[in-house]
N, C-alpha and C positions, 0 to 999 in steps of 0.2 A: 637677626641672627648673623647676618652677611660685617653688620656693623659691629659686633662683639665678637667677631672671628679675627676680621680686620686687624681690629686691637691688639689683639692676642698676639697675632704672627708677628705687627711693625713690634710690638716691646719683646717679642723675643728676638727678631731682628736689630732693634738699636743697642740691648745687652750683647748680642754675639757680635757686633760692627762696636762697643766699647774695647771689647776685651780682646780683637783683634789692634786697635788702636794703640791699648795701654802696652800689650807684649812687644810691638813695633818701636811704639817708644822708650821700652826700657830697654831693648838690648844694646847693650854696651860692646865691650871689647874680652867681656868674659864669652866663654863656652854659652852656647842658644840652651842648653841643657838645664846649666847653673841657673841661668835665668828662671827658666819656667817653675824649676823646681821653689825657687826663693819665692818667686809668684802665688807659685803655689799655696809656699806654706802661711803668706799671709793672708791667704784665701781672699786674693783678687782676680781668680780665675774661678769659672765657674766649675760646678760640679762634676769630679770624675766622671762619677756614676750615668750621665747622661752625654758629657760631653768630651771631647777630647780636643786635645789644641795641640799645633804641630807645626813647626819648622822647617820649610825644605828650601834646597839650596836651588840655582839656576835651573838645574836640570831635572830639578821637580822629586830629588831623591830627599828621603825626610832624614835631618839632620840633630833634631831633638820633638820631644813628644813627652804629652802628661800620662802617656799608655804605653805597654810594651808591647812592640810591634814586630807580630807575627813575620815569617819569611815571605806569605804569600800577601799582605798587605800591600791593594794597591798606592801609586802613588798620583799626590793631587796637580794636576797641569797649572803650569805656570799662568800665570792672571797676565795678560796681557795688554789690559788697559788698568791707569789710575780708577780707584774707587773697589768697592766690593763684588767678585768675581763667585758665581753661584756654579757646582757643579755635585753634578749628579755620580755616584761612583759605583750601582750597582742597581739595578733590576728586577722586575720578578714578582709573583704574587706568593706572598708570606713570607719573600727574601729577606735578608738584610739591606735595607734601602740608605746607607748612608750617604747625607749630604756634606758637601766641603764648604763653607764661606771663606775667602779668603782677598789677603790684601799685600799688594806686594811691599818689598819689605825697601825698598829704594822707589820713590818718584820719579826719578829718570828713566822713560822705558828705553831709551838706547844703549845701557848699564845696567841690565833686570840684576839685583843681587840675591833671588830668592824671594818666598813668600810664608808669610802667617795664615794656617787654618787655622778653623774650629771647625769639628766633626762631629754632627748629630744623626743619629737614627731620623731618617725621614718622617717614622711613625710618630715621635716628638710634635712635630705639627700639626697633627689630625687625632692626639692623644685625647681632645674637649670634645669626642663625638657621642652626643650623646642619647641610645635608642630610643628613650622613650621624645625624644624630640624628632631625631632626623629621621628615624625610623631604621628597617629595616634594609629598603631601597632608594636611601638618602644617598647625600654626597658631600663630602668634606675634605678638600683640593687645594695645592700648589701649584700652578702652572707657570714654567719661566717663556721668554718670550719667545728661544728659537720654535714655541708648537709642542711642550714636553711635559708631559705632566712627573714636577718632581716627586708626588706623590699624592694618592688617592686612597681614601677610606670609604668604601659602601658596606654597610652594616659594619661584621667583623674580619672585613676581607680588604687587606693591602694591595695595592698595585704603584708600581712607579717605573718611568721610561714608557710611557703610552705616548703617542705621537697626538695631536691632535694641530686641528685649527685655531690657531688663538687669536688670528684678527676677527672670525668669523665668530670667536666663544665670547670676544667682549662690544661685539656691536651691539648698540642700542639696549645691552643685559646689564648696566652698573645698576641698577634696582635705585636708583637716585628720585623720586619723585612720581613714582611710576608702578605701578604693579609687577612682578618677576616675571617675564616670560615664559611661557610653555613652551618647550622644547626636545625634540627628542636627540637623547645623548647618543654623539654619535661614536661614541667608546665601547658603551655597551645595549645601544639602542632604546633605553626608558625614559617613556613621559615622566619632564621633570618640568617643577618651577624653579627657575635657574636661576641666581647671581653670580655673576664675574663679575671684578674689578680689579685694577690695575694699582697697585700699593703705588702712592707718592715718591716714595724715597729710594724703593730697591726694584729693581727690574723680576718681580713675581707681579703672579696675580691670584685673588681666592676664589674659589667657587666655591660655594655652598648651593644644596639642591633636596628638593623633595619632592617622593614619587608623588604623582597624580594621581594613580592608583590609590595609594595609600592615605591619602588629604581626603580624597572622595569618599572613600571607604566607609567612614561615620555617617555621611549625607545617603548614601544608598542603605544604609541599613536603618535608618530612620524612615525610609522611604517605606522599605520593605514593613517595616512596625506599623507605618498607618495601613496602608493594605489588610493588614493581617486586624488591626482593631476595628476596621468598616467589616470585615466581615464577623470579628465578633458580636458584632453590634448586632448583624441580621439574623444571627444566631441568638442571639439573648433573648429575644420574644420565644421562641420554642423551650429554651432551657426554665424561661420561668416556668412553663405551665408544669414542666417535671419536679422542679422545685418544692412544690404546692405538696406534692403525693409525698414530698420526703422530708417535709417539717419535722416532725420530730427524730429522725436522725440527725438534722441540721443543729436542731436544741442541745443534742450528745455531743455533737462538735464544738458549738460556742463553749459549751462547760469545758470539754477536753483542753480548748485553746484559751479560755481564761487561767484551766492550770498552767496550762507551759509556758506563759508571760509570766505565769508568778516564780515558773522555776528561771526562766531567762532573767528576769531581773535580779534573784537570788547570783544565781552564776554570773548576773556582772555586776553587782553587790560585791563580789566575793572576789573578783576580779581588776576591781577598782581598789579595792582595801592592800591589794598587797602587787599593785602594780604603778607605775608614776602616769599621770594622765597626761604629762608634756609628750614623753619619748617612748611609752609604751612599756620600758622595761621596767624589769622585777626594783622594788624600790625598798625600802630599808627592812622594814619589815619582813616579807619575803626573803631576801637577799639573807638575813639573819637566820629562818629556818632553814635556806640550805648550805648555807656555811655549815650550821652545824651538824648536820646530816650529812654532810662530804665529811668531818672531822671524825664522825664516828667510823663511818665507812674507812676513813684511813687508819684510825687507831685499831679497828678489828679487823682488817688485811696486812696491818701493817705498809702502812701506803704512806705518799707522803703530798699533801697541794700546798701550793703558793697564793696567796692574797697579794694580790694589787691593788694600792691605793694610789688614785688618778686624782689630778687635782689641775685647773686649765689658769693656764697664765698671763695674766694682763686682761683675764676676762671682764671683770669690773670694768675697767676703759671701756671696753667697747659698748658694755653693756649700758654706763652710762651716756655714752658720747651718742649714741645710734638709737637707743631708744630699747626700752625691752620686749618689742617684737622681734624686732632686728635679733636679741641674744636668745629668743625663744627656738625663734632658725636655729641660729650655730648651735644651740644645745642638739636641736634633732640632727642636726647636720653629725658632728660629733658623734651621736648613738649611734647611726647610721655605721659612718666609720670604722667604730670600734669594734662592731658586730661583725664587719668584716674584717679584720683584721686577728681573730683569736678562734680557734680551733673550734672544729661542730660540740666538742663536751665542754666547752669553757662555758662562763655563765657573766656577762657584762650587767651590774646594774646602778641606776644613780639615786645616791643619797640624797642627793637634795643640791639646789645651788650650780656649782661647778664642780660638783665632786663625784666621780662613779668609781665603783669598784670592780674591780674582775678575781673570777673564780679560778684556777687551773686546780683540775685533780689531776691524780696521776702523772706526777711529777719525778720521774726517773734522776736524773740529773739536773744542775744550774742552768745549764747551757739551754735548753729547754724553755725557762723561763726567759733568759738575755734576749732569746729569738723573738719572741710573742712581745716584749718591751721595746724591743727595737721596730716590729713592725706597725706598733702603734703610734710611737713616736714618729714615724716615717707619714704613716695614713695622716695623723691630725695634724700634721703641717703643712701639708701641701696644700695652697693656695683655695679660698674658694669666695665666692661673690657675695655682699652683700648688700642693698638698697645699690646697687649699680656699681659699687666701687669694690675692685682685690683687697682682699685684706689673709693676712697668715696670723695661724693662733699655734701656742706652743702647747706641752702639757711635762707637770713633773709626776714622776711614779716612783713613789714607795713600796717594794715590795717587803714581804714578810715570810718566812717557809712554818709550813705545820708538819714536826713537833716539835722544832728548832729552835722556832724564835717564838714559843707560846704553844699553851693546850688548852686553852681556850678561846673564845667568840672576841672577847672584852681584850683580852692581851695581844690578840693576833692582830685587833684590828687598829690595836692602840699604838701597838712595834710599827703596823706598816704606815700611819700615821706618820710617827718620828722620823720612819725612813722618808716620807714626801718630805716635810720642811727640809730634812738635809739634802735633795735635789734641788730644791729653790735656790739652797745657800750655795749649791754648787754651780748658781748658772741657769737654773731651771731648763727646760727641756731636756733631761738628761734623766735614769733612772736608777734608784740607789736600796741596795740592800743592807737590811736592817742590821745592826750592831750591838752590842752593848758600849760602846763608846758612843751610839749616837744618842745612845739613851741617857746618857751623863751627859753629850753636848743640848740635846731637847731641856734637859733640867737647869741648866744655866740660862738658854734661852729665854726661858718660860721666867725665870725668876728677874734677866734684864729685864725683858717686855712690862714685866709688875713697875719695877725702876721708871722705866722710861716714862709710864701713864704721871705719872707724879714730879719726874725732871722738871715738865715747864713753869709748875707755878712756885717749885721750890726754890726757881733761879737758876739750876746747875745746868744750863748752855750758857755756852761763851763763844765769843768771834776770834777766830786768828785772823789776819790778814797778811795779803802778800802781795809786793808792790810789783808795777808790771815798767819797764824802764822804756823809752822812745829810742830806738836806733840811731836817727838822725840826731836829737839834741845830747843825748846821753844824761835825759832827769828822766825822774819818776812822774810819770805822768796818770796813773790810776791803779788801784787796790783791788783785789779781788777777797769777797767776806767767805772765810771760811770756816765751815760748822765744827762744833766742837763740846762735848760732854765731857764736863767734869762731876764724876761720880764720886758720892763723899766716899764709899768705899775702894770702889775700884780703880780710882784714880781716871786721869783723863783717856776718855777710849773717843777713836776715832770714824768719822760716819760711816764707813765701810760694814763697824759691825752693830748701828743702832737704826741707820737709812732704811734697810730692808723691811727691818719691824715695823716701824716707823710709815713704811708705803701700807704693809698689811692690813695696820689697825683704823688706817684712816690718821692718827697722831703728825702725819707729818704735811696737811692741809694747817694746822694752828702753831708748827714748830716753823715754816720756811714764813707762814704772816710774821711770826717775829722774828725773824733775819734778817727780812723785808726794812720792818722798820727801825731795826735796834741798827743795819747798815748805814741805813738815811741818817737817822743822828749823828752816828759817829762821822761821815760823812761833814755834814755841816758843822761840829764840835769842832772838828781838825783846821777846817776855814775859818772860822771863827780864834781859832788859836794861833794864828798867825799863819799856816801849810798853805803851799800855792792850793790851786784849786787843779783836783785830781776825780777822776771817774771811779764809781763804786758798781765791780760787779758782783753778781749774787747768780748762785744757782737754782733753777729750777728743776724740781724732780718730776716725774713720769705725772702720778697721780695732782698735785699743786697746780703743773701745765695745762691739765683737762677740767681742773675744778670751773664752777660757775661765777665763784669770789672772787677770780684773781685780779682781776683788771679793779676791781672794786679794793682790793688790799691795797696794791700798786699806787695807786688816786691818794688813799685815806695816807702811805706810808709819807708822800712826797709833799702834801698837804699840812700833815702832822709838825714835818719836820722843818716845810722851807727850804728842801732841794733843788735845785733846777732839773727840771726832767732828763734833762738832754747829757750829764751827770751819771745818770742810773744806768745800767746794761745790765739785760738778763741774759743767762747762758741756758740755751738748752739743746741737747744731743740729738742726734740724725733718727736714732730709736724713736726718740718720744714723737715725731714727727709721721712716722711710719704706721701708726695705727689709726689715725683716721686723719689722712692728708689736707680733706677740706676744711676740716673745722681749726687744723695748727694753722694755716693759712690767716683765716679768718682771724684767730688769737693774734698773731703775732702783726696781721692790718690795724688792730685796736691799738696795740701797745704802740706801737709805730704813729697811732693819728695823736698820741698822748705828748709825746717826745722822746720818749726812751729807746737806747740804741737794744740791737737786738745782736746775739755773735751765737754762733753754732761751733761746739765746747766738742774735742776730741776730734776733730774732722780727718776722715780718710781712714777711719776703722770701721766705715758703713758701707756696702756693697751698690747701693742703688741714690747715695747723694749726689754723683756728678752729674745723673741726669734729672735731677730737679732742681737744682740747687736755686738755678737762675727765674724758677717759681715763685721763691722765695723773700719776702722783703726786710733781710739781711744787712745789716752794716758791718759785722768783722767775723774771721774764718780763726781759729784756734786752731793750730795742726798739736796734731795729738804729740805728747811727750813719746813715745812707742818710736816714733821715728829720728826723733831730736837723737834720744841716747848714744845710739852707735853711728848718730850722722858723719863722721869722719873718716869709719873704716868700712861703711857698709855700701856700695854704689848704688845698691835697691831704696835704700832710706832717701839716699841724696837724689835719684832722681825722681821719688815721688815727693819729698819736700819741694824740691823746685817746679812739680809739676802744679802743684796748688799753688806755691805761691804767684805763678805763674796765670792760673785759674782765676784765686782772686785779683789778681793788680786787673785780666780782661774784665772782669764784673763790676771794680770800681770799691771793692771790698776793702778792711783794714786788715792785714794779714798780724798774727800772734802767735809766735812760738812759745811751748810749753815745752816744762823740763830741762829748759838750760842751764849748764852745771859747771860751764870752763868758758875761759877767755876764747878758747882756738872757734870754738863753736858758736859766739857773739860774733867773730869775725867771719865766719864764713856766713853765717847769716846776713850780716850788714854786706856785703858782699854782693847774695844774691835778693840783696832788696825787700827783708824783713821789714816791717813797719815795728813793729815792739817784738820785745821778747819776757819771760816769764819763768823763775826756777830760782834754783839756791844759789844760782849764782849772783842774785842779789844778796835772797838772805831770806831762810826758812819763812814758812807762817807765823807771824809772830802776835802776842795780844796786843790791842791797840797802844797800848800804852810804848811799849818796844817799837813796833810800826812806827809810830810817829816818830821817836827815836833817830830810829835808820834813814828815814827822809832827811828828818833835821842834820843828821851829820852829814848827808851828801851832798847837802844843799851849802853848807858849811864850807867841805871840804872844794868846792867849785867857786866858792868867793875870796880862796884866797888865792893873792898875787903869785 
């Protein structure tokens, strides 16, 4: 527990010592204000809701902040050594116990210019307590070194600012080797088995602690049971003899209790028929009677309920990747959730799969339903463990209203249906109500998806490619394959609107096999055609990256064609990596012992890549086109371009801009030490045939005198 606590504190410590880091080094010569706010809005700061980040000048008065700051708001003391400076800014049992992490905002302490907090609720820390483990007279603690506890959770009771002994709390107690100590706390006197330890990096330490009392507690009532069965024992010779006189009232009992095992097993017969055996809850059938028994009850009061249709995102991945115990959990975990999270008359249940539905009667107003979709959304994201490793799960929700969008079981449940897909398409995690527009966009869908199952043997994908230029030589040094449907009717539509289907149905494990190889050829065709020799990348998508096949596609594509491995780059995003960190690892060691180079596509619109990055075995960094754009007039763009490219050249990376579209923006890149770059300012995605083209005339144009 001590070691899973641990964890917990140093990674919420290394994100709040990032995000002091990054705001330090973005401020410029703009207003501290501008800053945060632009930080903000490309959500490289963490969460309002929990945390607040703040600017104060020498004399410790705040000078910008992600929160409006009350008149009585204290202010946070100047950090008066290099490194991150912990303080405590309030007290009290059930108080407001916020903490300050901060970092001053110049290295020179004979020249303090001010400092960078982040401000958290102390409760934040001791939020993973949990009763049926620590108990009731457990303990789940922050202790910094002056002797202070930043704060303390026993049971459901806050304290912070307790003075204690800390050389005395962590002698001989780091639980390293050794059984926890029994100790009695001397805060509030209880036998405890205690862990303190001193965190490596930040001047805290944890405790974690559980009553004596309470550990024991099972062993003395077990005690108490054998007691109590030795004496039933010396009882049972006298109870037989009474026994004897009352057989046949005994024989009236056995018959009574052979019927009520028949009625028990009827009632959970009857119980199992219309309830899910994973999660407990009401399951379709059931779900079905009281839908329509809430529609009546509304049609004859005149009432109005909402159907939510829940649908979990990226579930497959994990389910595959982890095993289906592993998603047996998250399914109960989920139900658990949900149940808490929607009213005592609401009615949560699962269809089947990754799919549950919720009931709201009595449905006044919209607003009503936003609330109960917003809190759901909130509950099934938050973070939760499984086979040892964090992992977060999203969910999209379709809602549907009765008598609005349907008056019946079949249409209500078919509207809130159409309403999920359109949250997927929106981004998923997000919740959308039903339309008649989405029910014309569901019908096109539905009639692509028919299209799409028949694209690939018909022949209608194609490759565009787009060449990627070397800064320093100024040739075309490698192509990037990119996907493309040309539909006899609808002409060419682009993967943005056939990818997604395409992830759904399973179809895009045998559309990116053939990208794989229809790339490698063309690949070798162009060598073969005279064209210097150039790298061919290809993208990888979410579900492709976790298949079992891939490395085995990969093999057959490069084998097929006579590539040289080292040739080939896959591109896959900071996302795809994020759901199950050991096994991308593992993927991306195989591709790597093959010879293919590996590069991480859109980098710097993922919140948690700079602290793995270097996990990773990586050859080239893509900064995302998002910040190329307005590289010239935007200081926030340019100082986080330079701070990656800066990231990769320490890691030994090939740095690639995307989105490049003008001269002035090649120069400022070459500049700051771009390795390639990538955009129209070569020359669109074009079919191979064009591609080859554009090379051949640059290469043309570079040999004459």
């Amino acid at each position: 527990m001590a070691e899973t606590y641990e964890a917990q504190v140093v990674r919420a410590l290394r994100e709040i010592d990032t995000t002091l880091r990054l705001v330090r080094y973005s401020l410029d010569a703009r207003p501290p204000q501008e800053v945060l706010d632009e930080l903000h809005q490309q959500g490289m700061l963490p969460p309002t809701l929990l945390f607040e980040v703040r600017i104060s000048d020498a004399e410790g008065r705040t000078v910008a902040s992600t929160h409006p700051q009350p008149a009585h708001q204290p202010n946070v003391t100047m950090v008066q050594a290099e490194g991150m400076g912990i303080e405590l800014l309030g007290s009290g049992e059930g108080a407001e116990q916020p903490l300050a992490f901060s970092r001053r905002l110049s290295e020179e302490s004979a020249n303090p210019q001010g400092a960078v907090s982040v401000l958290v609720d102390g409760a934040y820390f001791v939020s993973g307590y949990d009763m049926d483990t620590l108990g009731v007279l457990g303990v789940l603690a922050l202790a910094e070194e002056e002797g202070t506890f930043l704060v303390r959770r026993t049971g459901n009771d806050l304290f912070s600012g307790e003075k204690i002994d800390y050389e005395d709390l962590l002698t001989d107690n780091d639980g390293i080797g050794q059984p926890a100590l029994v100790r009695s706390s001397e805060w509030d006197g209880v036998d405890r088995y205690l862990v303190a330890r001193q965190l490596f990096e930040f001047p805290v330490a944890i405790v974690v602690g559980l009553s004596q009392t309470e550990q024991l507690d099972a062993a003395e009532s077990m005690q108490r049971s054998y007691y109590l069965r030795a004496w039933l024992v010396s009882l049972a010779g006298l109870v037989i003899l009474a026994l004897l006189g009352w057989l046949s009232w005994k024989l009236q009992q056995v018959q009574a209790k052979v019927l009520e095992e028949r009625l028990d097993h009827a009632r959970r017969a009857e119980y199992l028929a219309f309830h899910d055996n994973l999660t407990g809850l009401p399951n379709r059938a059931y779900f079905s009677r009281l839908l329509t028994r809430g529609m009546q009850h509304a049609r004859r009061y005149d009432k109005q309920l909402a159907l939510l249709f829940l649908d979990l995102d990226r579930f497959k991945a994990i389910n595959d990747s982890l095993g289906h115990d592993a998603g047996d959990e998250l399914l109960q975990e989920i139900s658990r959730r949900l149940g808490h999270s929607v009213r005592e008359s609401d009615t949560v249940a699962r269809l089947g799969g990754d799919e549950f539905v919720v009931l709201l009667p009595e449905i006044i107003e919209q607003e009503q339903i936003s609330h109960v979709a917003n809190k759901i959304l909130a509950a099934v994201s938050a973070p939760f463990t499984l086979v040892g490793q964090e992992f977060r799960i999203t969910v999209s929700i379709g809602i549907a209203r009765y008598p609005a969008d349907g008056e019946d079981e079949q249409t209500l449940m078919k509207h809130a249906d159409v309403a999920m897909y359109h949250a997927k398409e929106e981004g998923k995690n997000n919740a959308q109500f039903y339309s008649e527009q989405l029910k014309s966009d569901s019908l096109e869908r539905l009639a692509l998806e028919s299209s799409l199952r028949k694209a690939l043997e018909r022949q209608e994908f194609t490759l565009y490619y787009q060449s990627k230029l070397d800064m320093a030589t100024g040739r075309v040094i490698g192509m990037e394959a990119l996907l493309r449907w040309q539909h006899p009717e609808l002409g060419l539509i682009l993967p943005k609107q056939f990818i997604p289907l395409a992830e759904e149905n399973g179809l895009i494990v045998p559309i990116g096999r053939w990208v794989i190889y229809t790339a490698c050829r063309q690949n070798v065709a162009w060598l073969k055609a005279g064209l210097p020799q150039m790298s061919m990348a290809v993208n990888l998508s979410a579900r492709q990256f976790l298949d079992d096949g891939l490395l085995r596609d990969i093999k057959g594509a490069l084998q097929a064609s006579g590539m040289a491995p080292e040739l080939l780059e896959v591109e896959i995003t900071e996302s795809m990596m994020m759901v199950d960190m050991q096994k991308a690892v593992g993927v991306l060691q195989e591709l790597r012992k093959i010879g293919v180079r590996i590069a991480i596509d859109d980098f710097g619109t993922g919140y948690s890549s700079l602290s793995k990055l270097q996990a990773l075995p990586l050859d080239t960094i893509k900064i995302d086109g998002s910040f190329i754009q307005d590289l010239l007039n935007n200081a926030g763009d340019r100082s986080l371009t330079e701070a990656i490219i800066d990231l990769g050249k320490s890691l030994g990376l090939t740095i690639v801009a995307e989105g490049v579209e003008s001269a002035e923006q090649v120069a400022y890149l070459r500049q700051h030490a771009c390795d390639q770059v990538q955009g129209f300012y070569m020359h669109e995605p074009q079919p191979a045939v064009d591609a080859a083209r554009s090379v051949q005339e640059r290469l043309d144009s570079e040999s004459i005198p």
